[in-house]
Residue, then its C-alpha position, 0 to 999 in steps of 0.5 A: x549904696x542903696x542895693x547893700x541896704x537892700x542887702x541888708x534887709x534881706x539879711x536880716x530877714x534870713x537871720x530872723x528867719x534862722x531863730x524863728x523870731x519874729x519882727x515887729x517892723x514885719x508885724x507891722x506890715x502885715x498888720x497894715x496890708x493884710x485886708x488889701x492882700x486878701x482883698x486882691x486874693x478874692x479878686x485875682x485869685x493870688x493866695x493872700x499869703x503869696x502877696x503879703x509874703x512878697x511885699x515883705x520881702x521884695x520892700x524890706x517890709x516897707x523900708x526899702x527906697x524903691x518902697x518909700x520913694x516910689x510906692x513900689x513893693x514888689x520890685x517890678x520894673x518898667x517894662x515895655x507894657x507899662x505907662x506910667x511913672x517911672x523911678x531910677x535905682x540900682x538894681x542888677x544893673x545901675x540905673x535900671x527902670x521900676x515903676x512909680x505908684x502914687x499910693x501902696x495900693x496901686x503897687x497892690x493892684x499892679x502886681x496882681x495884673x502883673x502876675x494874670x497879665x503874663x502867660x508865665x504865670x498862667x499855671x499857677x491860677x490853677x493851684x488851689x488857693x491855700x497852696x502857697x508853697x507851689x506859688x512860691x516854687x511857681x513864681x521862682x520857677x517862671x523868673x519873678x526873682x533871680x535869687x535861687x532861694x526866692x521859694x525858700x524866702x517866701x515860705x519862710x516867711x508865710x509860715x513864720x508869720x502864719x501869713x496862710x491862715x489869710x488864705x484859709x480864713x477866707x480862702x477855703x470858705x470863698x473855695x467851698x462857696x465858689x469851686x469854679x472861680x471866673x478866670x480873670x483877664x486883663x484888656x486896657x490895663x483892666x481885669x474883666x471876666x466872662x460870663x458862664x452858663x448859670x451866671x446870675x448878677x446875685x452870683x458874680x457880685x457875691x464870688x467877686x465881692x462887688x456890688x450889683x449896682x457897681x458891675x451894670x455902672x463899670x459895664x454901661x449896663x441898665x437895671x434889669x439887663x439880663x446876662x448872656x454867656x460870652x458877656x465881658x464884664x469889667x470889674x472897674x471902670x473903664x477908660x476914656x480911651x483905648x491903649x497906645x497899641x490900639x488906634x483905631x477899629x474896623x467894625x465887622x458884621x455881628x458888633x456894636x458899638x457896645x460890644x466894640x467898648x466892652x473889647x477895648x475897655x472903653x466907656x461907651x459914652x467916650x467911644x461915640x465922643x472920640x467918632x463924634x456920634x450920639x447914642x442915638x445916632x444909626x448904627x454904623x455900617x461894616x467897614x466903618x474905621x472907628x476910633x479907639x483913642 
């Protein structure tokens, strides 16, 4: 029952489609979501456009079960990576695993980690920003869909609700401003970048739209730090410990206990808590196996 009112939705929206009328309950949606699209666009490089044109489409613009229920509005499933909640619905199959999010905006966030996450995605972070139509032909390409008119359903909808002007109102000036955007990864479920040759604290704050202030706290850092080339810097603050795949860490010549929290996403108060260590403590010795989590 609940996979034919999927159905349905996505045949109303063909329908729409076809007459080139536009729905409110769409509108809406839109209306809602649009800031948190274009706010992950400026952070994961993901077109607004894409983002908003797949919410609509994979939650039925908000309505579907998995979207009331579970806050999930992308459809995205399980999966052996994820820990957090979990919902049961039918699907492809009966019974199948998705994800369950406290609020829209973690499904939000999710999705643009889902997509950087995963090397088969990876080409498309090299398309420009306003080209919706080849992340579209890219996401059906690389399997986020199994629906042979995935493409076609994305750009319909982005062109009939004018959904890339999200990317060009501030897509081509955040492009003008930033040709050469951080590329973002992904370490304990969390999105960091690399510093560069030429970076400044003023330049990564204004690309990423995060405050100064906000980066040296997300990074254990202090007033005044000078950034090196080869830096991590994280883009939210990191966790108590480190993921269930890494345990602990043997400390090899040239790190620190810094540079150990920094590779695992872990706040480096929390590192010297879980060895039972204090910051002032002398630094520990190659060899030493220190714990993760």
């Amino acid at each position: 029952m609940k996979k034919q009112i999927l159905s349905l939705l996505l045949i109303v929206c063909s329908l729409s489609l076809t007459a080139q009328t536009r729905n409110k309950q769409y509108e809406a949606y839109i209306k809602q979501y649009r800031e948190l699209a274009v706010k992950e666009m400026k952070k994961y490089h993901i077109p607004a456009s894409i983002t908003l044109a797949q919410g609509l489409l994979e939650s039925g613009a908000g309505q579907s079960m998995l979207a009331r229920k579970s806050n999930n509005h992308f459809g995205i499933k399980c999966g052996g990576d994820w820990r957090g909640k979990t919902v049961s619905h039918d699907d492809d199959a009966r019974g199948e695993c998705f994800r369950s999010y406290k609020h829209p905006e973690e499904s939000y966030e999710d999705h643009s980690k889902f997509l950087v996450n995963r090397p088969r995605y990876a080409s498309l972070f090299k398309l420009d920003i306003t080209d919706y139509k080849g992340w579209a032909r890219g996401l059906k390409k690389a399997g986020y869909a199994t629906n042979p008119r995935y493409a076609d359903q994305l750009i319909g909808i982005i062109e009939l609700y004018d959904l890339h002007k999200y990317d060009k109102k501030n897509g081509l000036k955040w492009m003008k401003e930033n040709p050469d955007p951080h590329q973002p990864y992904i370490a304990n479920g969390l999105v960091y970048i690399v510093v560069r040759a030429g970076d400044t604290w003023k330049s990564i704050s204004k690309e990423l739209d995060i405050s100064q202030s906000k980066l040296r706290e997300y990074n254990d850092l202090y007033k005044g730090y000078a950034l090196r080339v080869g830096d991590i810097l994280y883009l939210e603050k990191k966790k108590k410990k480190a993921d269930k795949e890494h345990i602990v860490h043997v400390l090899r010549s040239g790190e620190s206990m810094y540079s150990i929290a920094q590779k695992y996403g872990i706040r480096l108060k929390n590192l010297y808590k879980l060895n039972k260590m204090k910051a002032d403590d002398p630094a520990p010795k190659v060899g030493t196996i220190l714990r993760l989590r």
